[in-house]
C-alpha positions as CSV (number, residue, x, y, z in Angstrom):
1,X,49.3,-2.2,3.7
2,X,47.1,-2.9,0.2
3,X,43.6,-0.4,-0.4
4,X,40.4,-2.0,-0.3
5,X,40.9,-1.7,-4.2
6,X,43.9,-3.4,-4.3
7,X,43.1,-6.4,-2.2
8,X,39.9,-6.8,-4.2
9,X,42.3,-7.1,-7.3
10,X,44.9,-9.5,-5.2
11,X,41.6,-11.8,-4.3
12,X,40.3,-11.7,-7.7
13,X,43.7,-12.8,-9.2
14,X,44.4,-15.6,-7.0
15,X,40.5,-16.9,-7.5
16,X,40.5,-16.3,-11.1
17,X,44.3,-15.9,-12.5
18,X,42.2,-16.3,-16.4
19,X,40.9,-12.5,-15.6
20,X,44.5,-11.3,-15.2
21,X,46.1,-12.5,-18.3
22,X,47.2,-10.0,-20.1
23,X,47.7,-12.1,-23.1
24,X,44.0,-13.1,-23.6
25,X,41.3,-10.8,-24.6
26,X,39.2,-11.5,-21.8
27,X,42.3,-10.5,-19.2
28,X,42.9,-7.2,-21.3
29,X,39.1,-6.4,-21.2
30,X,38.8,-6.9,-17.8
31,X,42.0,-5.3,-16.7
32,X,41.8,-2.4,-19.0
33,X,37.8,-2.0,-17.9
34,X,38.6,-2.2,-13.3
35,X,41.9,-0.3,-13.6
36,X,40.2,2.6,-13.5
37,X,39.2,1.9,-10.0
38,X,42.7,2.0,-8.6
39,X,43.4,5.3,-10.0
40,X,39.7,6.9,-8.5
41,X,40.7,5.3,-5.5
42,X,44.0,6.9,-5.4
43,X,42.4,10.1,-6.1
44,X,40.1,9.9,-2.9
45,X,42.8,8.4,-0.9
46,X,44.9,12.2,-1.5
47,X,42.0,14.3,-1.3
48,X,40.3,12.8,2.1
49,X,44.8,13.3,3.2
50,X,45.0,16.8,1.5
51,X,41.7,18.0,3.5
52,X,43.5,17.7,6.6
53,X,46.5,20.1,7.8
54,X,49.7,18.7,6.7
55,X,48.3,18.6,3.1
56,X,50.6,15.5,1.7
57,X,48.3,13.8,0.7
58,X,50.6,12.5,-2.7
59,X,53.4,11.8,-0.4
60,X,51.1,9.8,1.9
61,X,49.6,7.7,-0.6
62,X,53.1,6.8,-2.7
63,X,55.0,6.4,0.6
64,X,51.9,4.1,1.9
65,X,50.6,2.4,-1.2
66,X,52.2,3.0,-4.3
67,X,54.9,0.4,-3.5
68,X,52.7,-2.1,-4.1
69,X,50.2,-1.7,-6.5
70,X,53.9,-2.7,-9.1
């Protein structure tokens, strides 16, 4: 299962690999400028989990997620 995020970034890469190459100064602009996203994303992904009872919201999102954002 990928994030909204994620498969945004997954589209983008296979529609325009030039954005994602880390060895051109566009890719690292445009990488270092959206990553950003993933991390707020992550953020509201624990704190909409940690609001409910259980409060594992971390465990929830590495154990769902994190796997494949590398």
């Amino acid at each position: 299962m990928k994030t909204a995020v994620q498969q945004v970034f997954s589209d983008l890469e296979k529609l325009h690999p030039n954005l994602f190459n880390v060895y051109t100064t566009e890719g690292k602009e445009f990488i270092n400028h959206f990553h950003k996203y993933l991390e707020m994303e992550k953020q509201q992904i624990i704190k909409a989990y940690e609001s409910l009872e259980h409060r594992h919201g971390e465990n929830y999102y590495n154990e769902t997620f994190k796997q494949q954002e590398q």
